[in-house]
C-alpha positions in Angstrom: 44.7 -127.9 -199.7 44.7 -124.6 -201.6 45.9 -121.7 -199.8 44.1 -118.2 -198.8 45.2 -114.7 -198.6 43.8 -112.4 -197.9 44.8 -108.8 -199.0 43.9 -105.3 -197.1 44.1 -101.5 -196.8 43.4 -100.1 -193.3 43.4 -96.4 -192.2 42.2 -96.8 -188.5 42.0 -100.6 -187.7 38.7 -101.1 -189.0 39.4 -103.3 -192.2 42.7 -104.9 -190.3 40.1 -106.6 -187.4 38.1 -108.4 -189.7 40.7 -109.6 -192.2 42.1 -110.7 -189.1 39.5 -112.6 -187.7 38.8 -114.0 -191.6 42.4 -114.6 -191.9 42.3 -116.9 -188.2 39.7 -119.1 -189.4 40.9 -119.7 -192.8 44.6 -120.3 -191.6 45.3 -117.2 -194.2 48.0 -115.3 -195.2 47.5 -111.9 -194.3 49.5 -108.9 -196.7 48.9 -105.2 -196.8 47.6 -103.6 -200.1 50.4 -100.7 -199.5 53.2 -103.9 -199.0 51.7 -105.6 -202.0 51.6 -102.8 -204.3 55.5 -102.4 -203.7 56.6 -106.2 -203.5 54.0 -107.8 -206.1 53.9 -111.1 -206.5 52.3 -113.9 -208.1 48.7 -115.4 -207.0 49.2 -119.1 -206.3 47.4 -121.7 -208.5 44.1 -122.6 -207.1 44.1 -119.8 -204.0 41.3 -118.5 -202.4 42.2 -114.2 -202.6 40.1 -111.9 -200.7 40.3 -108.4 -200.0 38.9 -107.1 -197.4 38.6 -102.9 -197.5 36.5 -99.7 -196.3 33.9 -98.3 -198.5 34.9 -95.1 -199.5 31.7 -93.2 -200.9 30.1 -96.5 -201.7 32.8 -97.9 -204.0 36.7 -99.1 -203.5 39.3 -96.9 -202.0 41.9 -95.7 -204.5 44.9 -97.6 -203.4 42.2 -101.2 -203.7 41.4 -100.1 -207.2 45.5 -99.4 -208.2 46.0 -102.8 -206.9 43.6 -104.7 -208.8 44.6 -103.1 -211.6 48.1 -104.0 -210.8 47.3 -107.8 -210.0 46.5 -111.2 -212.3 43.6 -113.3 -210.7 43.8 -115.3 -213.6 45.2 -119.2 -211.4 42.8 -117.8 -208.5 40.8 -120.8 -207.3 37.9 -118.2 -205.8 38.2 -114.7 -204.7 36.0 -112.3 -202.6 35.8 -109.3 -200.7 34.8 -107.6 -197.7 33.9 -104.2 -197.3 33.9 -102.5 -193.4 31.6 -99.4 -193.3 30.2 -96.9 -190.5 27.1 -97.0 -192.4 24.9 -99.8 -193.9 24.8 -98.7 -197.3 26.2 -102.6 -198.3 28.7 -103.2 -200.7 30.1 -102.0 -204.3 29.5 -105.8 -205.9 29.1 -104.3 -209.3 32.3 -102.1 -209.1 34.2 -105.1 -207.7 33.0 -107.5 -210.2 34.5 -105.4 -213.3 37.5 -105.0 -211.2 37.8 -108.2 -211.0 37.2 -109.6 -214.0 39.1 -107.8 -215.8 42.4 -108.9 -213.3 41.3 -112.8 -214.7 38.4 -114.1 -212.3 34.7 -114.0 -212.0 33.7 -112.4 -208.4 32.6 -115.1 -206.5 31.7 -113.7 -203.2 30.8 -110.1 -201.8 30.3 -109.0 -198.3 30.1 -106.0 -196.3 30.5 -105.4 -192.1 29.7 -102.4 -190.0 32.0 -101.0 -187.9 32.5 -97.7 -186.3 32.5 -94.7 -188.4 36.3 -93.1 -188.5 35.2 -90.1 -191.0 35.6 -87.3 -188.6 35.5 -84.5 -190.7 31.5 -85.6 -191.4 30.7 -86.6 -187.8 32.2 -87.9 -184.6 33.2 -91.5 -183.8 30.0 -93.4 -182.0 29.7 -93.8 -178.2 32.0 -96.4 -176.9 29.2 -98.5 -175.8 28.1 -98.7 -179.6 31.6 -99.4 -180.3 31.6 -102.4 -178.4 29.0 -103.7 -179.8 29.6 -103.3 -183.7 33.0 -105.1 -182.5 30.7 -107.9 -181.4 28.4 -107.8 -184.4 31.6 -107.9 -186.6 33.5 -110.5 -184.9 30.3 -112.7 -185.7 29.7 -111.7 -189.2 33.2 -112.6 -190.2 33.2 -116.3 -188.5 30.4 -116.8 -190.6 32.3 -115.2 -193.8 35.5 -117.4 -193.0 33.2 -120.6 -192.9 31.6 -119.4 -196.3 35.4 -118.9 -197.6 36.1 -122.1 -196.6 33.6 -123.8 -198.6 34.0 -121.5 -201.0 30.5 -120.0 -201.3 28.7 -118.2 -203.9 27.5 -115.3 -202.0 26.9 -111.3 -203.5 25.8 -108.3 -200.9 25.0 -105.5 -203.2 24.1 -101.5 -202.6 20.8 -100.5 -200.6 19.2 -97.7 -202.4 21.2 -94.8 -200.2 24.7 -96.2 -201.1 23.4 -96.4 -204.7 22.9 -92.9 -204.6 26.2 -92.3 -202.7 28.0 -93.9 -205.5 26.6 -91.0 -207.6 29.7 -88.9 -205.6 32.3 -91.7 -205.9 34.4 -90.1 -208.5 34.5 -86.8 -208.1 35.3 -87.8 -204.4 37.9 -90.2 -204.9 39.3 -87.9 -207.5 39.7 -85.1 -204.6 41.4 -87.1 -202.3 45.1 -86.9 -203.6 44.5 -82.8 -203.0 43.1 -82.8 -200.0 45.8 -82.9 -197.9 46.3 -79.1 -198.4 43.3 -78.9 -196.0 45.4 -80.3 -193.0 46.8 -78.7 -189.9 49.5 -79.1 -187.7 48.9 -77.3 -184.2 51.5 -76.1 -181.8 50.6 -79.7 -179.3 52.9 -81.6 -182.7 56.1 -82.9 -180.3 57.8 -83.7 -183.7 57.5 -87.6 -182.7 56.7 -88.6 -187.0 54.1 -91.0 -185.9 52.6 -89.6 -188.7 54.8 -90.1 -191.2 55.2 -94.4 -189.8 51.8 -94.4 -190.0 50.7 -92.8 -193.9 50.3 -96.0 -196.0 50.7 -94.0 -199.3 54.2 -92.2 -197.9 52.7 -88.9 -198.4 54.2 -87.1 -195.2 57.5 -85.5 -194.7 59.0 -84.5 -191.5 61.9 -82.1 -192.5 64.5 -81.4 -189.7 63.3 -78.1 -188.7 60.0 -79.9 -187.8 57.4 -78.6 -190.9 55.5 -81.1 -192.3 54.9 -81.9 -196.1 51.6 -83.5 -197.4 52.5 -84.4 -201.0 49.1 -84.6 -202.4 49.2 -88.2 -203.0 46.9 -88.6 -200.3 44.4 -91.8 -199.8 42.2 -90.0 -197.3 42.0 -92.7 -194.5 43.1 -90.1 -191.7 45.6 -92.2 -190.2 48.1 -89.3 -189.3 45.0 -87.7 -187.8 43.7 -90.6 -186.1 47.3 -92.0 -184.7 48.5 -88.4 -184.0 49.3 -88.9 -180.2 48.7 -85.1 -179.3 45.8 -84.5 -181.8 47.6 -82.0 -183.6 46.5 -82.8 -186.6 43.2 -81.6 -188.0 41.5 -81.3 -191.8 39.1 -78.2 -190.9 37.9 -77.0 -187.6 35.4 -79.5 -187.1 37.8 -82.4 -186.3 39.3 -79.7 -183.9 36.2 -80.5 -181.5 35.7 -84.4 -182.2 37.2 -87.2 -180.4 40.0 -89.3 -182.5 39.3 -93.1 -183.1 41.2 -96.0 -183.5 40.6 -99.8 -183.1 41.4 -101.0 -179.9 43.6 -103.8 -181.0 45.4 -101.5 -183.6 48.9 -99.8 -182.9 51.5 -97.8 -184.8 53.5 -101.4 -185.7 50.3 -102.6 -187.3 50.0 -99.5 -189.9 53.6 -100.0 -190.3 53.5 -103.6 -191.2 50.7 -102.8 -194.0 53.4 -101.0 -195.8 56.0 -103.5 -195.2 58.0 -101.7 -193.0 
C-alpha cells in the first residue's frame, strides 16, 4: 500500500486539528512545513502528499508557497490540500494547482474547512459556543476528506466570489508580512518565560538576556507569540489589547515546537 503524508503549517492549532484527524484515518505520516523546510527529504514513489494549511488573504501562506517551491512531487501517487479558514471564502485551487504543477504533479484534490477565526488584529475570536461547533463541523468534513484520500478522489473546492476578490490583496499582503513585526508590543505583564520564541515557527524572535525582545522581520504572520503568550503581553496595535487570545483546545506549546522539529 502506498503511503500518505501529510504536510502542515499551523499558527494557532487550527490547521494541526484537521491534518490530524486526516492524518488518523489515513494511517499518515504527519511533518511540519517549518521541520520540512529544514530537513527536506524525498517524496516516496507512489505517496499520497497533502498539505493541509490556513488561507491567508485567500491564497497560501508564505512559508506553504517556499515549500512547494522547495519540494519535487514528481513520484507523488496523488496529492491534495486542505485549507482551514474563519471565513467561507473556499479555497485557492487555482494558486495551488500552478504550485503544484510546477513541483511535478497535477492537483488532484482541493478542499477547504471552517474553523474559528484566529486574526485578532481584524476582529475577535467567535463565542465559545460557536467554537464548539465549527470543531464539530470540521471533525466531520475531514472524515469525509480522509475517506476521499483514501480512494484517491478527484475532487476541486475553488473561490466564492468574496475570496476572489480577497485574492485581489494577496500580494501586497503577503509581501507585508515579513515587516510587520515592527508593529508588535511587549507590555510590562512579559515574565521573560520565551514561550514566544518555542513557539515562532519562522525563528523570528529573540529573547536577549536582559529580557528585550527582537522581531527580525522574517515574520509569517500566524500570531503564535501573541496567541501562546501566557500573560498576553504581546499585542500588534491596540486593538488586540482589548480581544480575547485563541488557541485550539487540543494545541500546546510542544505541538508548535514539534512543527519546527524541535
Amino acid at each position: 500500500m502506498n503511503p500518505t503524508i501529510i504536510y502542515y503549517f499551523t499558527g494557532t492549532g487550527n490547521s494541526l486539528a484537521v491534518a490530524r484527524k486526516i492524518a488518523e484515518d489515513t494511517n499518515a505520516e504527519l511533518i511540519g512545513i517549518p521541520a520540512a523546510l529544514k530537513n527536506p527529504r524525498p517524496i516516496p514513489k507512489g505517496a499520497s502528499v497533502g498539505i493541509v494549511y490556513p488561507l491567508y488573504a485567500g491564497g497560501l501562506p508564505g512559508i506553504v508557497v517556499r515549500f512547494l517551491k522547495s519540494i519535487i512531487l514528481a513520484d507523488a501517487g496523488y496529492v491534495f490540500f486542505v485549507a482551514t479558514e474563519g471565513g467561507r471564502m473556499g479555497a485557492p485551487t487555482s494558486q495551488i494547482s500552478r504550485l503544484a504543477k510546477a513541483a511535478g504533479h497535477e492537483l488532484n484534490a482541493s478542499w477547504w474547512i471552517q474553523m474559528p477565526d484566529n486574526y485578532i488584529p481584524l476582529s475577535a475570536p467567535p463565542a465559545v459556543p460557536e467554537q464548539k461547533k465549527m470543531f464539530e463541523d470540521a471533525k466531520n468534513k475531514a472524515a469525509a476528506i480522509a475517506q476521499a484520500v483514501n480512494n484517491r478522489q478527484e475532487h476541486k473546492e475553488g473561490m466564492c466570489l468574496s475570496g476572489k476578490l480577497m485574492g485581489l490583496a494577496y500580494g501586497p499582503f503577503i509581501k507585508s508580512l515579513p515587516a510587520s513585526d515592527k508593529k508588535f508590543t511587549v507590555s510590562a505583564n512579559c515574565t521573560k518565560c520565551g514561550i514566544c520564541v518555542s513557539v515562532c515557527p519562522a525563528d523570528n524572535i529573540l529573547l536577549h538576556e536582559h529580557g528585550k525582545h527582537e522581531w527580525l522581520h522574517q515574520c509569517e504572520g500566524c500570531l503564535a507569540c501573541l496567541h501562546y503568550c501566557p500573560e498576553e503581553a504581546i499585542n500588534i496595535g491596540k486593538k488586540t489589547e482589548l480581544r480575547p487570545r485563541y488557541r485550539h483546545p487540543k494545541s500546546a506549546v510542544s505541538d508548535m515546537k514539534q512543527q519546527k522539529g524541535d
